[in-house]
C-alpha positions in Angstrom: 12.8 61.9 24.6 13.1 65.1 25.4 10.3 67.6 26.9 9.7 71.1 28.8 7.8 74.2 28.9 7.1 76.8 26.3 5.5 80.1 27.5 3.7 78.1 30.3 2.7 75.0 28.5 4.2 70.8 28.9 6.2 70.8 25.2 8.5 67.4 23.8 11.4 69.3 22.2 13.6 67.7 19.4 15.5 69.0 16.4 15.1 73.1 17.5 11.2 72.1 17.4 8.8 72.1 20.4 5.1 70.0 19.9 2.5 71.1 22.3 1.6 67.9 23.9 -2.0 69.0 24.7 -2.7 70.7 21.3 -1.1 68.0 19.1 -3.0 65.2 21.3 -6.3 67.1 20.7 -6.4 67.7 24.7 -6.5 64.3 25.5 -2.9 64.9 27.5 -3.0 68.1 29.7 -0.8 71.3 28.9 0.4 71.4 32.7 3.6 70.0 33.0 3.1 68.5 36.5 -0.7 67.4 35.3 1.3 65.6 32.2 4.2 64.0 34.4 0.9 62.7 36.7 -0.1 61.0 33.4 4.0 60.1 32.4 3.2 56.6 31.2 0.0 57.9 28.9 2.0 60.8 27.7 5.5 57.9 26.8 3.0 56.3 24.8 1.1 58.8 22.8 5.0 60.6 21.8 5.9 57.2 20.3 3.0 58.3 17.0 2.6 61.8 17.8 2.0 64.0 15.2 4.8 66.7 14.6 3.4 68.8 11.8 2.4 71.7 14.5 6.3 71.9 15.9 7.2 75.8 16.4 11.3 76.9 16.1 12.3 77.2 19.3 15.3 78.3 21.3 17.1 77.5 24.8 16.1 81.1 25.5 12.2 80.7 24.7 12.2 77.8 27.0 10.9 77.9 30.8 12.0 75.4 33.6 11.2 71.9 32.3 8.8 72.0 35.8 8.0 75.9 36.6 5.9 74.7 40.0 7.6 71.8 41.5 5.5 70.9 44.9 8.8 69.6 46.7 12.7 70.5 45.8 14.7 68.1 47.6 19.0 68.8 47.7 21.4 66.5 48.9 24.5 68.3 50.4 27.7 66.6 50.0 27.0 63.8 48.0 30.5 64.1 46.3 33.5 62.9 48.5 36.0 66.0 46.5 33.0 68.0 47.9 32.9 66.6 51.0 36.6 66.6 51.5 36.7 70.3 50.4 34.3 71.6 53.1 35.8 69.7 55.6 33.7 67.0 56.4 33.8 63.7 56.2 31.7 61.3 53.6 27.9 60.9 55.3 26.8 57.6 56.2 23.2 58.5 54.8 21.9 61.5 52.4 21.9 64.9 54.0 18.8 66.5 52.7 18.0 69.9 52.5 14.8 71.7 50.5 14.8 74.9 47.9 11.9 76.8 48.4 10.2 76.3 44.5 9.9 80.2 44.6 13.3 80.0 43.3 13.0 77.7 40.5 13.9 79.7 36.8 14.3 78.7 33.0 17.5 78.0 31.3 18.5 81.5 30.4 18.0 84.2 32.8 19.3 87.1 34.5 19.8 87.0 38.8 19.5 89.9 40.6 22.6 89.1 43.1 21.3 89.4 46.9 23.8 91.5 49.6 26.6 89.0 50.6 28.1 85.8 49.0 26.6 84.4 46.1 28.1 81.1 45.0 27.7 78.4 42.1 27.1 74.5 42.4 26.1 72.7 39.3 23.8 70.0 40.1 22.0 66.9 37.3 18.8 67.4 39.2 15.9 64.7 38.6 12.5 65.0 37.6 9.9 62.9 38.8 6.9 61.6 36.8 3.6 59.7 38.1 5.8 59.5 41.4 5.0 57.5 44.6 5.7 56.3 48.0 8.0 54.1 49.3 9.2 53.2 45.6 11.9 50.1 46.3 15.2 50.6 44.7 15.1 48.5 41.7 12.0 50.1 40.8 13.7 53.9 41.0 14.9 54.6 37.9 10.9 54.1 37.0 9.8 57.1 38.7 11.9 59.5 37.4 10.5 61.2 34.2 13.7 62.9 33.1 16.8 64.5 34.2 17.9 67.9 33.9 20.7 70.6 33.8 20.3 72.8 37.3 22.3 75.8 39.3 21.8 75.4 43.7 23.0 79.4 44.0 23.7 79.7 47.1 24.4 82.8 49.4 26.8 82.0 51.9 26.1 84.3 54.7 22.4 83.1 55.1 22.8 80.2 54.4 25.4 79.6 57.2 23.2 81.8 59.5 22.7 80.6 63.1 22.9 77.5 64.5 21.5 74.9 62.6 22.5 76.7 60.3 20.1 78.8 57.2 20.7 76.2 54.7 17.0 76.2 52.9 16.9 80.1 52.5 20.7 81.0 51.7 19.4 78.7 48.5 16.1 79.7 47.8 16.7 84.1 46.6 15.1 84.9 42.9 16.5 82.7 40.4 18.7 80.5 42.4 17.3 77.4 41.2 17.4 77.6 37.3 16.9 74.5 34.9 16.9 73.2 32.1 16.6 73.7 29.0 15.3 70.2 28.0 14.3 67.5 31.0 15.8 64.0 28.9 14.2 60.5 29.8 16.9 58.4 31.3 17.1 55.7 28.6 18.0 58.3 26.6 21.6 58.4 27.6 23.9 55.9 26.9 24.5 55.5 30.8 22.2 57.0 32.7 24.5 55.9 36.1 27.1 57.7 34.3 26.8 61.5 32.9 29.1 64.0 32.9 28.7 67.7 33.3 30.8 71.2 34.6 30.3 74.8 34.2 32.3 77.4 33.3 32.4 81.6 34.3 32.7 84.0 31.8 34.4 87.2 32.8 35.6 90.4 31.6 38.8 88.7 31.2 37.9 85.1 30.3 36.6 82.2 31.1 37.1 80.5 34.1 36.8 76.7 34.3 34.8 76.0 38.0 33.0 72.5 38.0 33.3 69.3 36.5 32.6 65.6 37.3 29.9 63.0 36.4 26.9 61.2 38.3 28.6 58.0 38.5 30.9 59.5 41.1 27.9 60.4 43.5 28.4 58.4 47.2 24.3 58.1 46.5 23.4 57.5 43.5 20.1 58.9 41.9 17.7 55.8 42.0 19.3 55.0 45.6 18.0 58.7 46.3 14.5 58.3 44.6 14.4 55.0 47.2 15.0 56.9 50.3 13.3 60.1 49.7 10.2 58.2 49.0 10.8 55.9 52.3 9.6 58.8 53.9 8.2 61.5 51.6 5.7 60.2 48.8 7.4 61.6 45.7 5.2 63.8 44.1 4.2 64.5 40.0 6.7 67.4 39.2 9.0 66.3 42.2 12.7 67.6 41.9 15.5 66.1 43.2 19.2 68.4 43.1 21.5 65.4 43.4 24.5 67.1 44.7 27.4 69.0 43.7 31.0 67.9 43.3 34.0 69.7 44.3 35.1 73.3 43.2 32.9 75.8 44.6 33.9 79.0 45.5 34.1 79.3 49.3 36.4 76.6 49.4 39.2 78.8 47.2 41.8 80.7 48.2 40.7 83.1 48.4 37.4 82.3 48.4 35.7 83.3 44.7 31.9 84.6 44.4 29.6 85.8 41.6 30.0 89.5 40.4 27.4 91.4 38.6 28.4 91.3 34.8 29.6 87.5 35.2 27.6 84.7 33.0 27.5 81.2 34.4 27.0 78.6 32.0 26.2 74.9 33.3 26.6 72.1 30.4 24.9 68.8 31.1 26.4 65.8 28.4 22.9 65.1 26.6 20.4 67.8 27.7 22.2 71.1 27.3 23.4 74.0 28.8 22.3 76.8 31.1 23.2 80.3 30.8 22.6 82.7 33.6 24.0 86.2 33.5 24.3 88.4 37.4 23.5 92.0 37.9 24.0 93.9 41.1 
């Protein structure tokens, strides 16, 4: 299954078509999307009959961020080991966790104002989390998350490396540095949900240039080994997201290092949920 937001409002997309979950369920399921993922297992039961007669045409580009208010935006830095190895560090021991302030959080299609400095990609299968919880064990993990979705962690590299500790959290968090989407797709959806591959592309004035590609099942933590540990200490919240990680190929670790030019669209491809498209102006 397949949902998200249309001009505000919790939709299931399929075919081109988005349903209005509260409309078509005569307001028995809220049109919040983090008031529907509260209710995840009422709303996985009333999609199995639900009425699609009321279904609008609908396009990447109509459609918001599958959560537009997430409460907490958890990232885990290197959780690839070509990452890793690129930045110079070793593989961690246990996640490093970092937060995105949900100010930042965008739709599928947009257009970022670039921030002075360096702006830089790193595609990311982010996870959405349904009812939620605390403590959740790990063979119950793959039960709290609702769906998982395409998503950019932009990243400006000057603040962000600000200081010491460094300014991780705010380098990360500018206008429109954490877009999403289009769809958010329920995990049995896939036909491995340990195992999903995605990479992004730039195109330029002079081509495309191939950046990013890998799949989840290389992650040192995987995502329901995530959903465990984040809830050990932080109850998981309706709405949650979860940026799993990045794997290697981002710019500062070129040479010479690369970053995002006004002009330049980004396009992020996720195998079974879609593709992101976000275009940067100066």
């Amino acid at each position: 299954m397949r949902f998200g937001t249309l001009k505000g409002r919790f939709v299931l997309v399929a075919d081109g078509r988005a349903l209005d979950v509260a409309a078509a369920s005569g307001g028995a399921l809220p049109a919040d999307a983090r008031a529907a993922l509260a209710r995840w297992d009422d709303v996985l039961t009333w999609s199995a009959t639900a009425d699609w007669a009321s279904a609008v045409a609908v396009a990447d580009a109509d459609l918001g961020p599958p959560v537009p208010d997430p409460r907490q935006v958890f990232a885990v830095a290197l959780n690839y080991r070509p990452h890793a190895a690129e930045a110079g560090f070793t593989a961690p021991d246990a996640p490093l966790v970092f937060t995105k302030f949900p100010s930042c959080i965008t739709g599928p299609v947009t257009t970022v104002t670039l921030p002075p400095g360096n702006v830089d990609w790193e595609i990311e299968v982010v996870a959405v989390i349904g009812a939620g919880g605390y403590r959740i064990p790990r063979p119950a993990a793959w039960a709290a998350v609702a769906g998982l979705t395409c998503g950019q962690d932009l990243s400006e590299r000057l603040t962000q490396t600000q200081g010491k500790p460094a300014q991780f959290s705010l380098g990360k968090s500018f206008p429109g540095f954490g877009p999403t989407g289009p769809v958010a797709v329920t995990p049995d959806s896939f036909p491995d949900r340990d195992d999903i591959g995605f990479a992004s592309t730039l195109l330029t004035g002079s081509g495309d240039e191939p950046l990013q590609s890998g799949r989840t099942g290389e992650m040192i933590f995987p995502i329901d080994d995530l959903v465990a540990r984040l809830s050990a200490i932080c109850p998981l919240l309706p709405g949650d997201l979860i940026f799993t990680g990045t794997p290697g190929g981002v710019g500062n670790r070129r040479t010479p290092p690369r970053f995002l030019r006004p002009g330049e669209t980004l396009i992020s491809r996720l195998d079974g949920v879609g593709e992101l498209r976000q275009t940067f102006a100066g």
